[in-house]
N, C-alpha and C positions, 0 to 999 in steps of 0.2 A: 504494500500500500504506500503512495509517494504520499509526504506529509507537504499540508498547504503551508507556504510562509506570506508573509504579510508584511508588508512594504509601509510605513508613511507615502502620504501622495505628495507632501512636499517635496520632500529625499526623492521617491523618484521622480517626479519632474525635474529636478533640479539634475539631478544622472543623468535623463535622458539628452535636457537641452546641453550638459557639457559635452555629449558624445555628437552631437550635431555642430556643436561651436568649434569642437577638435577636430572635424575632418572639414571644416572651414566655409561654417557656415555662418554668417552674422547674428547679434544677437537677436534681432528682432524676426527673424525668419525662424531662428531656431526656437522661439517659444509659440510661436504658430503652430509649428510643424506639430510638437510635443504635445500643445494645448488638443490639439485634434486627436492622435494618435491615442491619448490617454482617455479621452471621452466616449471615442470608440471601446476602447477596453472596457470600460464604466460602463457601458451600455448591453455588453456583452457580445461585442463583432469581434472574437477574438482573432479573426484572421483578415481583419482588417484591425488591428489594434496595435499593441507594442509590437505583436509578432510581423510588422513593418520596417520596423526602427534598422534592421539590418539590412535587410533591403537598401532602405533609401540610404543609407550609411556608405554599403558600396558603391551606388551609382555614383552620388557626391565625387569618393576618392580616388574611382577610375572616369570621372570626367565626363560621363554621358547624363550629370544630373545637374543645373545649377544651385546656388544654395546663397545669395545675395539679392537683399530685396532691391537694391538699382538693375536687375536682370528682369524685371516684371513691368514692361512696357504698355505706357497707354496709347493706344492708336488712335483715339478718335473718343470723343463724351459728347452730350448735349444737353447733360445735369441729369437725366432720363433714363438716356440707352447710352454704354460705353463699352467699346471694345477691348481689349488687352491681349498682349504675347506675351507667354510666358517664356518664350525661348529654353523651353524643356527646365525651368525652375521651381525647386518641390512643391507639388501640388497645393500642397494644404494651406498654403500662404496665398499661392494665387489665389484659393477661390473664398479666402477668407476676405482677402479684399475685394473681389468681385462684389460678396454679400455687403459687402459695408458699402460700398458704392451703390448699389442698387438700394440700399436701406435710406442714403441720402435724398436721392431721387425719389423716391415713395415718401418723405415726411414732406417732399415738398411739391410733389403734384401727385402722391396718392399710389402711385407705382415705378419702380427701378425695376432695370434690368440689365445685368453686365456680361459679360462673356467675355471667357477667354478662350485661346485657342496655344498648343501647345505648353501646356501643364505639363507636369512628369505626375505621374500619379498619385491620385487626390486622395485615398483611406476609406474612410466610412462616409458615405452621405448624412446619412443624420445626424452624426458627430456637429454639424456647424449651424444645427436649428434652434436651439435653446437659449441664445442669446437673442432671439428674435422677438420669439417664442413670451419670453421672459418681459418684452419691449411692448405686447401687444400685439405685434406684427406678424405677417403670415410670410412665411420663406418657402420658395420651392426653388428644387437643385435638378437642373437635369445634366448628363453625362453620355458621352460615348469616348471612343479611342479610333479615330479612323487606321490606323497601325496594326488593328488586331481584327482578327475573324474568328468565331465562337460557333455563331447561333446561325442555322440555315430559315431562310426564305419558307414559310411558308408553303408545304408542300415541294418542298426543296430539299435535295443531299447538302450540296456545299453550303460550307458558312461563310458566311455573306458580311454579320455585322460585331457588336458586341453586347453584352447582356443589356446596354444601357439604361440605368437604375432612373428611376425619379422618387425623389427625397420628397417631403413638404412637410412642415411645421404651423402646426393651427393652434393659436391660444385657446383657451377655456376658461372659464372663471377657476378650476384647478390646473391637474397637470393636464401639461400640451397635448394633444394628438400627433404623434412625431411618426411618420410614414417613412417607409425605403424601400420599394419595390423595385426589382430588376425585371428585364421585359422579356427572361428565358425562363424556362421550366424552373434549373436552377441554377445554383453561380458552379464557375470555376472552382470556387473554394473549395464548397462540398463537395463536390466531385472529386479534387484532389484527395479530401481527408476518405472518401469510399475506398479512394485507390490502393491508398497508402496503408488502410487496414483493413485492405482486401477483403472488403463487404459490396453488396449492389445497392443501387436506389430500390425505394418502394415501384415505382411505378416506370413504365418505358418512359424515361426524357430526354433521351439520348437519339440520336439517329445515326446509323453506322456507317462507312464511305464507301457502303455497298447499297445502302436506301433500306435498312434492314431496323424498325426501332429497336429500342435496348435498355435495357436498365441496367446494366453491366461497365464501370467506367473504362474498360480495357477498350471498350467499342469505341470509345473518343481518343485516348491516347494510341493514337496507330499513323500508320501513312499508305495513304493521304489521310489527314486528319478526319473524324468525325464531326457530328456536330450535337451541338445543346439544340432542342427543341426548344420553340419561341415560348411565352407562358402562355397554360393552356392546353401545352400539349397537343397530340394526334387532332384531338375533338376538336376543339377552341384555340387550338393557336391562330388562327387567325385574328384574333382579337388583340393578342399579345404583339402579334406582326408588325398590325397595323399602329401600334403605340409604338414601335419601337422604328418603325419610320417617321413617324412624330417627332421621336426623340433628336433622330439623326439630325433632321432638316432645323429644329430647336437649338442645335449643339456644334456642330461643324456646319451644316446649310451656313448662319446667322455671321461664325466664326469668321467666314472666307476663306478656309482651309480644310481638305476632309480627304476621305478617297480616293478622291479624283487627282488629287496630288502623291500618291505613291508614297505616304513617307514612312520612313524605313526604322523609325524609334519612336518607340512607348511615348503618347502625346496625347492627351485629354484632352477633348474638348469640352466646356464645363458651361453651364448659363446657371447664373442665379436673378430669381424673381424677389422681389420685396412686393408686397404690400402693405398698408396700412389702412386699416377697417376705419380709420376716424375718418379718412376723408372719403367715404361713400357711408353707406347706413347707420354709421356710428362704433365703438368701440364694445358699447354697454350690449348694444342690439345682438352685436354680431359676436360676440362670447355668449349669450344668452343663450343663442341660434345650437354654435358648435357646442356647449355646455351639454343640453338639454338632450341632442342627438345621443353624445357620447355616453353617457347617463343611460338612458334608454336602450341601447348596444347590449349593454355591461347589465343594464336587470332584465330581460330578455328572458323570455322561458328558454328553462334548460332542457335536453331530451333526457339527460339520464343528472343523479345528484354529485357524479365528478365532473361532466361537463363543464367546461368555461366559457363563456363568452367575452370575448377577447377587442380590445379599441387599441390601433396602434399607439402604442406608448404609454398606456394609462393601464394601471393592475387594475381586478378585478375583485 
């Protein structure tokens, strides 16, 4: 039986941000980065969470990652809508300022919206709703990686796109409604940890690179690669599809980089939304509104007395 240890969150943040400040990252990037990465853990994404930290650590120190917030370029704003390059600089900072930028522009006409385009990878989506969240305000994150292919089309073998998640953070008069949905059956992740402890999926999510479905993750790690089924799966993946061309045209469309440019390293394309519920029906109204819903979710008849019923981000 491994024994749990237990960390202060001070000490490790403070660990963490030194291991990013020592393979030479500034300080104001490296408590971005840490502040994300560790809320992810907090929240329980543990394979998006510390289990990062080394990741992004070596990209940094063999040079394919940048880690200086002068590397996070604004192209273009109109107080509104503003664009940014990350020129492949750690994700969690780019889209940290994305959301603050778009948070701007919603206090002051009601909605922002930022994007960037080559991010080096951004961690947990939800990780960066709580501070909105917290503001009143309604945050959505949408993502892809034009670089990587996952999930096939639709009635399709080859993979086509990436799982591209959408996040969104909805105040309540309690805790937030904090969403992270990816637009495949399921992530990369799981799939890896199936592989790794040589177990299957419940369900065929897999499609094999012979057109064969599969719950088996041997079926995706082969060549020619396999693919993640859209979410939804066989039945209803078209539902999942068709959101996750949403996503695309939201996130590299918007960007002016995707695809269609071939590029050959890990680059996020990332958009964050802000809203602000005061300047349309009110603040009181529209927590009322989400309260009352998520309330209702959560007391819900139950079919059996261990059932739960379940509202993202809010226990039961």
């Amino acid at each position: 039986m491994t024994d749990a240890r237990r960390y202060a969150l001070a000490h490790l943040r403070r660990f963490v941000e030194q291991l990013f400040e020592k393979a030479g990252a500034d300080a104001e990037v490296a408590e971005s980065v840490t502040r994300v990465l560790l809320e992810g853990e907090l929240l329980g994404h543990r394979t998006h969470g510390l289990n990062l930290v080394s990741r992004y650590v070596a990209g940094v120190l063999d040079g394919q990652v940048k880690s200086r917030a002068q590397d996070l370029e604004q192209l273009s704003t109109t107080g509104v809508a503003t664009l940014f390059d990350g020129h492949y600089l750690l994700g969690p900072y780019c889209v940290e300022r994305a959301l603050a930028c778009a948070a701007q522009g919603a206090s002051a006409q009601g909605i922002g919206i930022a994007v960037v385009r080559r991010a080096s990878h951004i961690g947990c989506l939800a990780a960066y709703l709580k501070p909105y969240t917290d503001r009143g305000l309604v945050a959505v994150v949408y993502s892809s990686d034009p670089s990587v292919r996952l999930v096939c089309a639709q009635g399709g073998i080859d993979p086509i796109y990436t799982p591209n998640p959408i996040a969104a953070g909805i105040p309540t008069p309690g805790e937030p409604i904090l969403l992270d949905v990816s637009m495949s059956s399921v992530t990369l992740g799981l799939l890896g940890q199936c592989r790794d402890a040589g177990t299957t999926l419940a369900h065929d999510v897999l499609m094999s690179n012979t057109g064969e479905p599969s719950n088996d993750p041997r079926d995706f790690f082969t060549t020619p690669q396999g693919s993640l089924l859209p979410l939804g799966g066989q039945a209803f993946g078209h539902k999942g599809f068709a959101l996750a061309l949403m996503v695309e045209a939201l996130t590299s469309g918007l960007a002016g980089h995707g695809r269609k440019d071939a590029p050959q390293q890990w680059g996020a394309s990332a958009t964050a939304v802000v809203i602000d519920p005061r300047l349309f029906g009110g603040l009181e109204a529209f927590t009322g509104e989400t309260g009352f819903v998520a309330d209702w979710c959560l007391a819900a008849a139950r079919p059996t007395r261990n059932a739960r019923c379940a509202c993202p981000g809010r226990r039961a």
